[in-house]
C-alpha positions, 0 to 999 in steps of 0.5 A: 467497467466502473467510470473513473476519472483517473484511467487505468484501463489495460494497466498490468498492476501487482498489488501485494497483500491482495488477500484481504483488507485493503489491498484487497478493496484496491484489486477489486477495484483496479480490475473493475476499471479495466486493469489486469491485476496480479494478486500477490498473497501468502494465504491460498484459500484468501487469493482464491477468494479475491481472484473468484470475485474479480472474474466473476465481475468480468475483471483480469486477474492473476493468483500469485503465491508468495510471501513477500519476505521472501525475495526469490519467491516474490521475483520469481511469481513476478516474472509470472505475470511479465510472461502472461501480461507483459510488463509490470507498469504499476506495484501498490505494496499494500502487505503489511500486519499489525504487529505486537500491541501494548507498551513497548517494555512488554511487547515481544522482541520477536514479533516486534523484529517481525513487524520490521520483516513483513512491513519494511523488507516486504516493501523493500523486496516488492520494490527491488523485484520490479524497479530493474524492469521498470528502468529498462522500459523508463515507465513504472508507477510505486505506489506504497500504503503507508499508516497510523504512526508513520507522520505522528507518534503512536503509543502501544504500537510502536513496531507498526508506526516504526515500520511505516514511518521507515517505509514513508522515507524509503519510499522518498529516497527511492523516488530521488534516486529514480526521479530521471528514469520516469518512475514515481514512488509515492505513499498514501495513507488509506486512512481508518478502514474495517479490516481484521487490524480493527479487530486486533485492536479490540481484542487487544483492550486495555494493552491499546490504549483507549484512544485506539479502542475508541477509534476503532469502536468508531471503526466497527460501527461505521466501516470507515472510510469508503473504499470509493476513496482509496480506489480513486487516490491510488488510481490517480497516482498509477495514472499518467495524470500524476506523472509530476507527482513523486516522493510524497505521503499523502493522505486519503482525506487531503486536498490532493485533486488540486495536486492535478495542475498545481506545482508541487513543491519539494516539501509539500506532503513529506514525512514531518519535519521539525521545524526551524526555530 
């Protein structure tokens, strides 16, 4: 198992849109720390991928089928893994799609609405499958990957900075309401990574802007930011190390190892807010 400062060893954790992308570079990573893995995904022949790569390094994993727009499903593969590995001690909400890109007057309704359901609900339905359990063991770790758009504007898509902007202050009024049942819900952006995102960008040309364009041609010839970074940030937040950590947004490339010892303020990493005249 890979050495990391922020133990996660034995942890039962659910990671949703374990298929690919991100949330896929967090399950490998997680179960080569030594945690049991609980991959939840819609699209069978990418679970099946991700769960072969994790066994065949000698991880844990289990396959858990659900679209997470659908809330009984999601429960219902949840208690899945509570049966198998116990309680569900750690959920990195990690599903989410780009949605409709180009000018906001153009862009279909349709998939604009289904932006919303994927991104927001999606994380929405995750967080209601587990928080009940997690309040009857007083102990759970939420940890939710926020985006481009969710702290700045971002033109041509508006349904995915939308959805992550809304999902950022959910996720800071859900950890007010659960800061005394010892759970912590916070939110880190993984910053610019290689996924298929990066290639519906591309795709989409001129409709982008080309300030996306540039971003993600930048993307495609670097990779992006190393998956070592995401893995050791969201690891740190589904340690014990973070415990004294909730409702925050923080960044893959902030300053956040100093958050280890140092007090943290009740604006310090929060969604953006004006400022006083």
């Amino acid at each position: 198992m890979a050495a990391n400062a922020y133990p996660v060893e034995g942890l039962n954790v659910v990671i949703t849109g374990a298929g690919r992308g991100i949330g896929k570079r967090l399950a490998i990573g997680f179960a080569a720390r030594g945690a049991k893995v609980g991959l939840v995904a819609r699209t069978g022949g990418e679970l099946d991928l991700t769960d072969l790569e994790i066994k065949h390094a000698g991880g844990i994993s289990l396959k858990l089928a659900a679209d997470v727009r659908d809330f009984e499903r999601l429960s219902g593969v949840l208690d899945l893994m509570r049966h198998r590995h116990g309680p569900i001690q750690v959920l990195i909400c990690a599903a989410a799609i780009q949605g409709p890109i180009g000018p906001f007057h153009k862009v279909s309704i349709k998939a604009w609405s289904d932006t919303m359901e994927t991104n927001l609900m999606g994380v929405v339905n995750s967080c209601r499958a587990v928080v009940p359990k997690m309040i009857e063991n007083r102990r759970g770790k939420i940890i939710v990957l926020g985006g481009g758009g969710a702290a700045t504007p971002r033109p041509n898509f508006t349904a995915y900075s939308a959805s992550k902007a809304a999902v950022v202050r959910f996720c800071e009024s859900l950890a007010e309401e659960l800061r005394e049942q010892n759970i912590q819900v916070n939110c880190f952006s993984p910053g610019g990574a290689y996924t298929t995102m990066t290639d519906e960008i591309l795709r989409a040309g001129d409709a982008a802007g080309w300030k996306e364009i540039e971003g993600a041609e930048k993307i495609q010839q670097t990779g992006g930011v190393k998956p070592e970074k995401q893995i050791e940030l969201a690891s740190f937040l589904a340690s014990e190390v973070s415990n004294h950590i909730s409702g925050k947004f923080l960044h893959v490339d902030d300053d956040w190892k100093r958050l280890e010892t140092a007090q943290v303020t009740p604006d310090l990493f929060t969604l953006r807010r004006l400022k006083k005249l």
